[in-house]
N, CA, C and O atoms as CSV, one atom per row, in Angstrom:
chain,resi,resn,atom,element,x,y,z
A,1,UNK,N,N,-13.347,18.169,0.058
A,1,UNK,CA,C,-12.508,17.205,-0.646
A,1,UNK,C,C,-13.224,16.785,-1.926
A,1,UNK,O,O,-14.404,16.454,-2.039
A,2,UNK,N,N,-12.231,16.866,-2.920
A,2,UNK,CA,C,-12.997,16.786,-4.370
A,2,UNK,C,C,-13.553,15.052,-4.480
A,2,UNK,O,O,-12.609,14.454,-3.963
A,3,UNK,N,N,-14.308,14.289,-4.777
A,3,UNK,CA,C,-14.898,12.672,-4.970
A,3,UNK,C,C,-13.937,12.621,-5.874
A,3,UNK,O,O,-12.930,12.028,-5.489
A,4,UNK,N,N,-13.905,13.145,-7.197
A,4,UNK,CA,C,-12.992,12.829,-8.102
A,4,UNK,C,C,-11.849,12.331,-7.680
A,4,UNK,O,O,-11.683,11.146,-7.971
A,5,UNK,N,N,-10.774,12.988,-6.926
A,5,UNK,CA,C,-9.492,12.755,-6.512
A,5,UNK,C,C,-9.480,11.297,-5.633
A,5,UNK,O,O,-8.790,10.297,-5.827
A,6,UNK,N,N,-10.571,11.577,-4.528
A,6,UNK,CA,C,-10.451,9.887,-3.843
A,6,UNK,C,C,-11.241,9.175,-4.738
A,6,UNK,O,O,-12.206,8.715,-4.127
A,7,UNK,N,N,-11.258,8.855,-6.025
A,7,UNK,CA,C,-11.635,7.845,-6.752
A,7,UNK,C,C,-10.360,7.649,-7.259
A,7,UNK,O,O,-9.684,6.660,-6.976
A,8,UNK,N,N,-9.974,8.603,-8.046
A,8,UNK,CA,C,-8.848,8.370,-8.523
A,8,UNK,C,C,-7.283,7.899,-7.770
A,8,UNK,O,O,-6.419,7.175,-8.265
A,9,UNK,N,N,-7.279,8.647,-6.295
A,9,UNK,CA,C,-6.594,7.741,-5.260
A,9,UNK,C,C,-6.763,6.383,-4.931
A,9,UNK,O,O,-5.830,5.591,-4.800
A,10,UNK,N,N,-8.329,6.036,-4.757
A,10,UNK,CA,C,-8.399,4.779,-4.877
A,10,UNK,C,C,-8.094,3.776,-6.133
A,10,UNK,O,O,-7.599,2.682,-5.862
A,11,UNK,N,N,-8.300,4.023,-7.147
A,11,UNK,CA,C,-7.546,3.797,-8.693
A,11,UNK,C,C,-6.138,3.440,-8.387
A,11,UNK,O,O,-5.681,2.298,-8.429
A,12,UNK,N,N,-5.565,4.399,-8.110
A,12,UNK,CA,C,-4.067,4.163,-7.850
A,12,UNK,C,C,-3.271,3.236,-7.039
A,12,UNK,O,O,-2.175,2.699,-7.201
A,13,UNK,N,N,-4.274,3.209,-5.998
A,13,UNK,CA,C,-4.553,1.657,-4.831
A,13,UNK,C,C,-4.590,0.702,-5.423
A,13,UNK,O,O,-3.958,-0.258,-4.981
A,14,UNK,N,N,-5.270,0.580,-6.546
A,14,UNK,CA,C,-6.307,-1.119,-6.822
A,14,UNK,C,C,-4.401,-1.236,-7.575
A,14,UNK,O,O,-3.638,-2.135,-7.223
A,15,UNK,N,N,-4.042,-0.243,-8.494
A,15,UNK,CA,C,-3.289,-0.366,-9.461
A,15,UNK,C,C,-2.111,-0.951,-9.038
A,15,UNK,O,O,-1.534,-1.776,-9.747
A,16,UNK,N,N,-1.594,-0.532,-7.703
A,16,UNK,CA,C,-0.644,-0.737,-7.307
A,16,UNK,C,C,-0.719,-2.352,-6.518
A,16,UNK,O,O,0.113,-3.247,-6.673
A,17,UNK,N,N,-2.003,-2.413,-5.623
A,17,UNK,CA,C,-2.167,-3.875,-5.563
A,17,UNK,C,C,-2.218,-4.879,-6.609
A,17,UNK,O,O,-1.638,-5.962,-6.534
A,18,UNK,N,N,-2.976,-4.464,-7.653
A,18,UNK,CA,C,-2.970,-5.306,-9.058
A,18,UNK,C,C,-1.445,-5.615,-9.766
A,18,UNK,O,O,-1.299,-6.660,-10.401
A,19,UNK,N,N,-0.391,-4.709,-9.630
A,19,UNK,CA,C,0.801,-4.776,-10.269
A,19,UNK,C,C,1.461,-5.517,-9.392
A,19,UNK,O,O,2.358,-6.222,-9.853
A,20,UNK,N,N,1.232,-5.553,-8.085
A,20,UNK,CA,C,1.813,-6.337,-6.898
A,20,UNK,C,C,1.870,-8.232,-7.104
A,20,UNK,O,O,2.774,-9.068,-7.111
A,21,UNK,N,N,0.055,-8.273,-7.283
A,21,UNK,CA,C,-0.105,-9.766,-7.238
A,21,UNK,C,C,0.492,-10.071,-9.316
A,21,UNK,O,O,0.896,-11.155,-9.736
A,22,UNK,N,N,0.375,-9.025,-10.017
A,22,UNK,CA,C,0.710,-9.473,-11.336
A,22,UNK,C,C,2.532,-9.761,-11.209
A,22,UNK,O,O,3.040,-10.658,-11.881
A,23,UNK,N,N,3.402,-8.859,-10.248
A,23,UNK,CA,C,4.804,-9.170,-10.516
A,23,UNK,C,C,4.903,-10.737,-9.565
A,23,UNK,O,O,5.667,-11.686,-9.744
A,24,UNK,N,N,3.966,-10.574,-8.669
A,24,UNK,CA,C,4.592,-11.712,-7.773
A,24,UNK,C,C,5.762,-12.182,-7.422
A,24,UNK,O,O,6.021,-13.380,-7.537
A,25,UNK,N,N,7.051,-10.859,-6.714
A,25,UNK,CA,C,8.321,-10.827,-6.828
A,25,UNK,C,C,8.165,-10.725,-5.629
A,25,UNK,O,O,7.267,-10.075,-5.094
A,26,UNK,N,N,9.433,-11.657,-4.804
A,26,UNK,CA,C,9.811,-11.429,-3.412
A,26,UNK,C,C,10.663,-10.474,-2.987
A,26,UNK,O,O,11.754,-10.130,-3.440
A,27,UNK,N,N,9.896,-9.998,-1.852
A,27,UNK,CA,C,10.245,-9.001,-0.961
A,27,UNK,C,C,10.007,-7.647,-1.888
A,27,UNK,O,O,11.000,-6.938,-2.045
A,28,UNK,N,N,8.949,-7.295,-2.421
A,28,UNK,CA,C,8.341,-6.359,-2.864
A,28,UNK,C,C,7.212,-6.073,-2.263
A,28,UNK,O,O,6.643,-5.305,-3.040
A,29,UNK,N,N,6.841,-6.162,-1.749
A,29,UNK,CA,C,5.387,-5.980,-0.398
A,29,UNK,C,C,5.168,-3.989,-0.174
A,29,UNK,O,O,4.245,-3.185,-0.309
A,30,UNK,N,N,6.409,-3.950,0.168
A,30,UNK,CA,C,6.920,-2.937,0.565
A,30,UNK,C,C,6.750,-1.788,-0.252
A,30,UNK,O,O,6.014,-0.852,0.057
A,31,UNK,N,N,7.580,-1.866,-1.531
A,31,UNK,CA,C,7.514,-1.043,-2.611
A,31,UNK,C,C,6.428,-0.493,-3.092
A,31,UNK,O,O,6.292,0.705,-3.343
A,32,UNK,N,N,5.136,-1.864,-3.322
A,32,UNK,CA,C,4.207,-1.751,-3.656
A,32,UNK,C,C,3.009,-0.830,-2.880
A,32,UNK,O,O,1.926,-0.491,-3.356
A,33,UNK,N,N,3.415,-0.611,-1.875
A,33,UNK,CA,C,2.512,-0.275,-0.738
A,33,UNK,C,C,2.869,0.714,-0.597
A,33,UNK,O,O,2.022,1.439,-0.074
A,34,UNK,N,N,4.244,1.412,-0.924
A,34,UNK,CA,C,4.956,2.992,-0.851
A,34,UNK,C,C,4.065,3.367,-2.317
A,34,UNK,O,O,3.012,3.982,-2.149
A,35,UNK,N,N,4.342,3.119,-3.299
A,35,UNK,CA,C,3.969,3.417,-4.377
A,35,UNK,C,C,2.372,3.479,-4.240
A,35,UNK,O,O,2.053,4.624,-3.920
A,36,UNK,N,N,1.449,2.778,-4.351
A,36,UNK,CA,C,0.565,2.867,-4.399
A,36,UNK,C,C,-0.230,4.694,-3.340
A,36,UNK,O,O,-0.913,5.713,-3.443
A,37,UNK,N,N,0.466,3.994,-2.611
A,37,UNK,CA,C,0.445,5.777,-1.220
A,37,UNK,C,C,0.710,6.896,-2.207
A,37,UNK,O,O,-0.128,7.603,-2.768
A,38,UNK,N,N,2.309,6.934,-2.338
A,38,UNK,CA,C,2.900,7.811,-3.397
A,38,UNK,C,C,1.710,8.265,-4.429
A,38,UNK,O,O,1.080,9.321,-4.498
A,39,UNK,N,N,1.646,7.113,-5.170
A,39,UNK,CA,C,0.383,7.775,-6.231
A,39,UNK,C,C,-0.740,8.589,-6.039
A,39,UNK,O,O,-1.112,9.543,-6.722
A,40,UNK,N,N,-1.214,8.128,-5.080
A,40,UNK,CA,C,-2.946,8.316,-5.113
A,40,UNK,C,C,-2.244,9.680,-4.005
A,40,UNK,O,O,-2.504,10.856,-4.261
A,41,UNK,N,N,-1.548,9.372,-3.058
A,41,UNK,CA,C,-0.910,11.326,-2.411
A,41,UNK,C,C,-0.819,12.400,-3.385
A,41,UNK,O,O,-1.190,13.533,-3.078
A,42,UNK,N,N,-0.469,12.197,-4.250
A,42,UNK,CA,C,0.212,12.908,-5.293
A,42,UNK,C,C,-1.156,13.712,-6.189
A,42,UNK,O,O,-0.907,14.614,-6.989
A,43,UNK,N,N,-2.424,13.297,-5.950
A,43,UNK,CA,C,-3.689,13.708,-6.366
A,43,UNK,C,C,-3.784,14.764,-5.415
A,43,UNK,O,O,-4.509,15.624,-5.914
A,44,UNK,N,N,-3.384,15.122,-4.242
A,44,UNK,CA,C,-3.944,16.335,-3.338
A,44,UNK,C,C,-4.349,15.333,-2.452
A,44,UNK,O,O,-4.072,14.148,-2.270
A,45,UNK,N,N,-5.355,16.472,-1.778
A,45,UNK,CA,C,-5.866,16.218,-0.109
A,45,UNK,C,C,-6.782,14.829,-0.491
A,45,UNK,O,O,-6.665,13.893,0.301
A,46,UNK,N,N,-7.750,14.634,-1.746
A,46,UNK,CA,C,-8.497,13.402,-1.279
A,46,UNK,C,C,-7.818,12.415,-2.002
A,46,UNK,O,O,-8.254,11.467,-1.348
A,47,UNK,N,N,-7.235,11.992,-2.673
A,47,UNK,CA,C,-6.424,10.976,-3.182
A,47,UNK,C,C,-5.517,10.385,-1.617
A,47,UNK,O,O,-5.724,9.250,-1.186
A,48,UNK,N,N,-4.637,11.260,-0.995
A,48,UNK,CA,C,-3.799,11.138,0.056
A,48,UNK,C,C,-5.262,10.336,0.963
A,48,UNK,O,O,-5.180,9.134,1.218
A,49,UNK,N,N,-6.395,11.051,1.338
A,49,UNK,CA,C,-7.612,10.553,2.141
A,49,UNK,C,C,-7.751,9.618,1.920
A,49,UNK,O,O,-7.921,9.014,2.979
A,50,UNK,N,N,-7.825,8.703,0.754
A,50,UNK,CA,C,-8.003,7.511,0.157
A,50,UNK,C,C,-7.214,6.584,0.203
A,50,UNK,O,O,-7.485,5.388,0.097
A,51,UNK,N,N,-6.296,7.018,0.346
A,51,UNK,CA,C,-5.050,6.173,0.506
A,51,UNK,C,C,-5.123,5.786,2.221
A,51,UNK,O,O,-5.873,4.874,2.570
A,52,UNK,N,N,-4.645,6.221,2.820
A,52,UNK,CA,C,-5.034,6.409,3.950
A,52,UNK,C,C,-5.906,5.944,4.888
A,52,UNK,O,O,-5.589,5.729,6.058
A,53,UNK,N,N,-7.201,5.748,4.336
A,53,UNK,CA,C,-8.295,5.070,4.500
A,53,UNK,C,C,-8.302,3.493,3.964
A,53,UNK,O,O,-8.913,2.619,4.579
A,54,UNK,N,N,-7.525,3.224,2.703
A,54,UNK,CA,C,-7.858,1.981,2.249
A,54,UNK,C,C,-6.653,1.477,2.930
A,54,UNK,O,O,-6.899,0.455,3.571
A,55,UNK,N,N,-5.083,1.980,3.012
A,55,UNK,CA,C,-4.144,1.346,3.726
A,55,UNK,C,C,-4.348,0.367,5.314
A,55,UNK,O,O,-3.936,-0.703,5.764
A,56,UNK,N,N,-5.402,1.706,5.841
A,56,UNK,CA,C,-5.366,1.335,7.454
A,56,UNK,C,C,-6.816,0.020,7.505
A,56,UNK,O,O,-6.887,-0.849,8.373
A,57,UNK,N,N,-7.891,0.207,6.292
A,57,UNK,CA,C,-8.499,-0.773,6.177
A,57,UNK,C,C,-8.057,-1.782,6.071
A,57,UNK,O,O,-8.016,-2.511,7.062
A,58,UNK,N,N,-7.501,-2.266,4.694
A,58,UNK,CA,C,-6.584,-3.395,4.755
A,58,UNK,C,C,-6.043,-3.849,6.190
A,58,UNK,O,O,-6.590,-4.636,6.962
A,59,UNK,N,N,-4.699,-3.087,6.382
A,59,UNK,CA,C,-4.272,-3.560,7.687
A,59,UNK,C,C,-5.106,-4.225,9.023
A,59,UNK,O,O,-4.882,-5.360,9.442
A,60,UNK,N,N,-6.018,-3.377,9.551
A,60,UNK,CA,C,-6.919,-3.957,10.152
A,60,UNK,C,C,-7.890,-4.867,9.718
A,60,UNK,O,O,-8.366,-5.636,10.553
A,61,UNK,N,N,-8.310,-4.916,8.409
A,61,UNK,CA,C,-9.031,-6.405,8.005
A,61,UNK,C,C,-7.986,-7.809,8.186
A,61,UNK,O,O,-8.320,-8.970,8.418
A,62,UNK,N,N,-6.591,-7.223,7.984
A,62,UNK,CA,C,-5.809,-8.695,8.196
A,62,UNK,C,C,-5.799,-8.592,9.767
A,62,UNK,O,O,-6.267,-9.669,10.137
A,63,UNK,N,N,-5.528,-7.908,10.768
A,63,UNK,CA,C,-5.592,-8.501,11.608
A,63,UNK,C,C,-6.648,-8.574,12.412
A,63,UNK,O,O,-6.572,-8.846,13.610
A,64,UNK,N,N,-7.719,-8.329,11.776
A,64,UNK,CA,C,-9.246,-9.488,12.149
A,64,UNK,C,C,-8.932,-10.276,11.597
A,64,UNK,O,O,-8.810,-10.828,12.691
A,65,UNK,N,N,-8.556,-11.181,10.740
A,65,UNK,CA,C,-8.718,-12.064,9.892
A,65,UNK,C,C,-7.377,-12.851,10.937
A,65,UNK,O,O,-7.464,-14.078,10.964
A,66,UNK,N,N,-6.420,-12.356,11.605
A,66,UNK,CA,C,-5.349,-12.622,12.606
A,66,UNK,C,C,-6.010,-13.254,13.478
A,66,UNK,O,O,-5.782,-14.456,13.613
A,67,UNK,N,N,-7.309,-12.398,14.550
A,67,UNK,CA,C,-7.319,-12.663,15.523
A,67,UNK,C,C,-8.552,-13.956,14.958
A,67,UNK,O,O,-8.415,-14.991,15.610
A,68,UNK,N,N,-9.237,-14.001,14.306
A,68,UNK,CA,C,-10.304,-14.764,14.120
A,68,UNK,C,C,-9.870,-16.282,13.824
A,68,UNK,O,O,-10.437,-17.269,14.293
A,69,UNK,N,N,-8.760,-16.291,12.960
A,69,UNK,CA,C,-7.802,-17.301,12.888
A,69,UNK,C,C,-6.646,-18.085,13.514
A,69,UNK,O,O,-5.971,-19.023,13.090
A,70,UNK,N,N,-6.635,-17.188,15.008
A,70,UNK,CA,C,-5.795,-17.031,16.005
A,70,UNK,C,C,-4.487,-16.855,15.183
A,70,UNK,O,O,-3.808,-17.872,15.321
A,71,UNK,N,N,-3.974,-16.082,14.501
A,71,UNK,CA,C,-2.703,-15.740,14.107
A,71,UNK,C,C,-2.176,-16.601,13.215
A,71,UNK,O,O,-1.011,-16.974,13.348
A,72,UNK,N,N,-2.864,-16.980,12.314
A,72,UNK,CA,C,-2.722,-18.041,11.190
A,72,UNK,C,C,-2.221,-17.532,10.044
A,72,UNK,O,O,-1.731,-18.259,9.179
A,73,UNK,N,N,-2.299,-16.272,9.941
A,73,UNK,CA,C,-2.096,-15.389,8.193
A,73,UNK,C,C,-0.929,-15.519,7.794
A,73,UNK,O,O,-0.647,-15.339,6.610
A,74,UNK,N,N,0.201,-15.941,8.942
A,74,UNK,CA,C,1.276,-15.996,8.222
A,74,UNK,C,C,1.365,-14.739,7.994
A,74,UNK,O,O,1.581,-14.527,6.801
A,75,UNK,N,N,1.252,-13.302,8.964
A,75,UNK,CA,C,1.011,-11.758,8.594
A,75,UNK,C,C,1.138,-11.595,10.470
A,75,UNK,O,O,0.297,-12.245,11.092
A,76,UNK,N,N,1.921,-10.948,11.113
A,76,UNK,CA,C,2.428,-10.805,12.218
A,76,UNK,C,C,2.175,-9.042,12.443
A,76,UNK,O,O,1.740,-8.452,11.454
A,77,UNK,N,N,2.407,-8.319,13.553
A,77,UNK,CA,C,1.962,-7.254,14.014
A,77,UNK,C,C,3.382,-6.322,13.478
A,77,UNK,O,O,3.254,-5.108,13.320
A,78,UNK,N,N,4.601,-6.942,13.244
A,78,UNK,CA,C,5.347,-6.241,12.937
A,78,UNK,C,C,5.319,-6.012,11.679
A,78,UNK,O,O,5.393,-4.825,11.364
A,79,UNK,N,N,5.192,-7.172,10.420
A,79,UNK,CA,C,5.128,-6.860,9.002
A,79,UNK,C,C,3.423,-5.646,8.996
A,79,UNK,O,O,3.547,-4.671,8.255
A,80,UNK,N,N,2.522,-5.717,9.491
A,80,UNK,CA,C,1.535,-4.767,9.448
A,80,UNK,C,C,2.234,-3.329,9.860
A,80,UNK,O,O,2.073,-2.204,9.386
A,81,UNK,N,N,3.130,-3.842,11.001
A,81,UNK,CA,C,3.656,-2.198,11.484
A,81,UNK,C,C,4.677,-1.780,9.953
A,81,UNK,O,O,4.599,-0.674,9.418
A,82,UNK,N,N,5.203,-2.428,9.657
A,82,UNK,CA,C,6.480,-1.999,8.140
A,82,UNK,C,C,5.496,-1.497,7.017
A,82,UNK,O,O,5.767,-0.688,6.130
A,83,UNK,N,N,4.026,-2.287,7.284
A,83,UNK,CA,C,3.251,-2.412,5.688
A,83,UNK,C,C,3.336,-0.107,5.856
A,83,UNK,O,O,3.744,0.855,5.204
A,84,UNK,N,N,2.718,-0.375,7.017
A,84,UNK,CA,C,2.020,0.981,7.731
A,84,UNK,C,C,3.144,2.169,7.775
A,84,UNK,O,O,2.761,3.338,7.813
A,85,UNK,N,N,4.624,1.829,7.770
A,85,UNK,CA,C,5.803,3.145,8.080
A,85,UNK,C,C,5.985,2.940,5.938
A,85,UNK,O,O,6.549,3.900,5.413
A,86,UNK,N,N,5.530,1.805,4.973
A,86,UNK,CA,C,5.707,1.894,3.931
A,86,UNK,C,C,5.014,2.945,3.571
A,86,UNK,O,O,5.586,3.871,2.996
A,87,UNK,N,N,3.212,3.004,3.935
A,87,UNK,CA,C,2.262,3.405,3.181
A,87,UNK,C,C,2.291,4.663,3.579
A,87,UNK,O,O,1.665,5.347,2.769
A,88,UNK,N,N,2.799,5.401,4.599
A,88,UNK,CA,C,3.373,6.746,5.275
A,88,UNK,C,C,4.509,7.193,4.492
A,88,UNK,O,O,4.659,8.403,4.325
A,89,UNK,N,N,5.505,6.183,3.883
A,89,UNK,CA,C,6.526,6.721,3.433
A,89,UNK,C,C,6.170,7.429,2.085
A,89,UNK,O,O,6.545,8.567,1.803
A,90,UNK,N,N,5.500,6.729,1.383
A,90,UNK,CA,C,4.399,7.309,0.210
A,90,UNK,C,C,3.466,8.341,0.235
A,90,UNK,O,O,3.345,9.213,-0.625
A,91,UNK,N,N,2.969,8.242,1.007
A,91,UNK,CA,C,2.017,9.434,1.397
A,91,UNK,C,C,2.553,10.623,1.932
A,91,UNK,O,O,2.124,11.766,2.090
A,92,UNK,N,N,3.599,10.042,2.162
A,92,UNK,CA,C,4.262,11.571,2.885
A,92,UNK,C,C,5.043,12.654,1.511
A,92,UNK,O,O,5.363,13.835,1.376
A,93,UNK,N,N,5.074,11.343,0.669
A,93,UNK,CA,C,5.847,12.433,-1.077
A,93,UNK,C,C,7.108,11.339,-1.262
A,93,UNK,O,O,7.674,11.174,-2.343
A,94,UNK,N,N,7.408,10.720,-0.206
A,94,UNK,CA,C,8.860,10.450,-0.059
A,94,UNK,C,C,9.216,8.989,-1.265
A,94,UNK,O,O,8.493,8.075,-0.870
A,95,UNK,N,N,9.651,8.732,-1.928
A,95,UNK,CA,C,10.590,8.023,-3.311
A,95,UNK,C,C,10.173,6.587,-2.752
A,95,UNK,O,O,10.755,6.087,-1.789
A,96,UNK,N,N,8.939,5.850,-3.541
A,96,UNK,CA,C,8.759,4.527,-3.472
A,96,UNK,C,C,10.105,3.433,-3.380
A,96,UNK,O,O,10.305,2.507,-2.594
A,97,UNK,N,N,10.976,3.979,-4.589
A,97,UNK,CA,C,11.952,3.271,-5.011
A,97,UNK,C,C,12.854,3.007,-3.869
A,97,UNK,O,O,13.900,2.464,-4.225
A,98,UNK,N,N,12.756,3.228,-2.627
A,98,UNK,CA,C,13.606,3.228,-1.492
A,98,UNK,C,C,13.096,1.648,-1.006
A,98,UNK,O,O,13.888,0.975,-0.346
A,99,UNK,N,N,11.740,1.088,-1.361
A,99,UNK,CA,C,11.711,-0.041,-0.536
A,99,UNK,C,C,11.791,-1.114,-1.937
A,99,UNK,O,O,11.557,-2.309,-1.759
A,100,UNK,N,N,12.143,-0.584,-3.356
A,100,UNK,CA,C,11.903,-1.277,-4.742
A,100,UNK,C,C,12.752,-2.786,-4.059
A,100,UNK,O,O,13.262,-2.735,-2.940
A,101,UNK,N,N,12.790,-3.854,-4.768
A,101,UNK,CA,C,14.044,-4.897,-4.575
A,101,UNK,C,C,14.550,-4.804,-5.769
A,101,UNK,O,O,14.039,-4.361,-6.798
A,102,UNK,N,N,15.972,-5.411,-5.505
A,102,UNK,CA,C,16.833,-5.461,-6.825
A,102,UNK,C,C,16.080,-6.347,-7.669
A,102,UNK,O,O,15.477,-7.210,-7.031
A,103,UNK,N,N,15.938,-6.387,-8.892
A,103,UNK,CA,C,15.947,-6.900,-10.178
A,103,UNK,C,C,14.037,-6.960,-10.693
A,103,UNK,O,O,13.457,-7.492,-11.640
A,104,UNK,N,N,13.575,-6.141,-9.537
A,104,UNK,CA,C,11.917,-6.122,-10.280
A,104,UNK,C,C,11.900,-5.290,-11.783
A,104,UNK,O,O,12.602,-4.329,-12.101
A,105,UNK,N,N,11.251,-5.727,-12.287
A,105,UNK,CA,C,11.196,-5.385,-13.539
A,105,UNK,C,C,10.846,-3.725,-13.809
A,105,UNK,O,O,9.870,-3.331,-13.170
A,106,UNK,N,N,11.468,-2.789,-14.606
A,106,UNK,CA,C,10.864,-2.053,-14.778
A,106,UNK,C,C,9.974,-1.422,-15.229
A,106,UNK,O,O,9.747,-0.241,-15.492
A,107,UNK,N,N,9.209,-2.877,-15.328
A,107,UNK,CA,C,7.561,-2.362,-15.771
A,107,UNK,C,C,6.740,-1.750,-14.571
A,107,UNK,O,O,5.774,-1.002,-14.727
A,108,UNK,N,N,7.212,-2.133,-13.429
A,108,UNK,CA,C,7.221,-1.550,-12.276
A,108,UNK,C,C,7.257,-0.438,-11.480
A,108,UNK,O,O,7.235,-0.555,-10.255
């Protein structure tokens, strides 16, 4: 697996989280988390690795951060299960724009 590509997968991660907290639009969680997959997949085998790796990190850092807080995050086992069929839907090739919400900007 080329380093280059999972850097640049990871790049595509930060980018897509960074555009996430910059739109701060509801019920975009989703989109953002297809897309970001989408991107860094779209590099080949280590970009997709990267993705992959930082998705399921995340997820499981919130729910340590769940159980340590006894379920305080306001972040439940089912929105982790949606974050997780998002970041698959991306990684798999398949059209971010399926989880987009109406009226996010198309800077997006």
């Amino acid at each position: 697996m080329s380093h280059f590509l999972s850097l640049s997968g990871a790049q595509d991660m930060w980018r897509a989280y960074s555009d996430m907290r910059e739109a701060n639009y509801k019920n975009s969680d989703k989109y953002f988390h297809a897309r970001g997959n989408y991107d860094a997949a779209q590099r080949g085998p280590g970009g997709t690795w990267a993705a992959e790796v930082i998705s399921d990190a995340r997820e499981n850092f919130q729910r340590g951060i769940d159980f340590v807080l006894g379920g305080n995050s306001g972040r439940g086992a089912k929105d982790s299960e949606a974050d997780q069929k998002a970041n698959k839907w991306g990684r798999d090739g398949k059209d971010p724009n399926h989880f987009r919400p109406k009226g996010l900007p198309n800077k997006y």
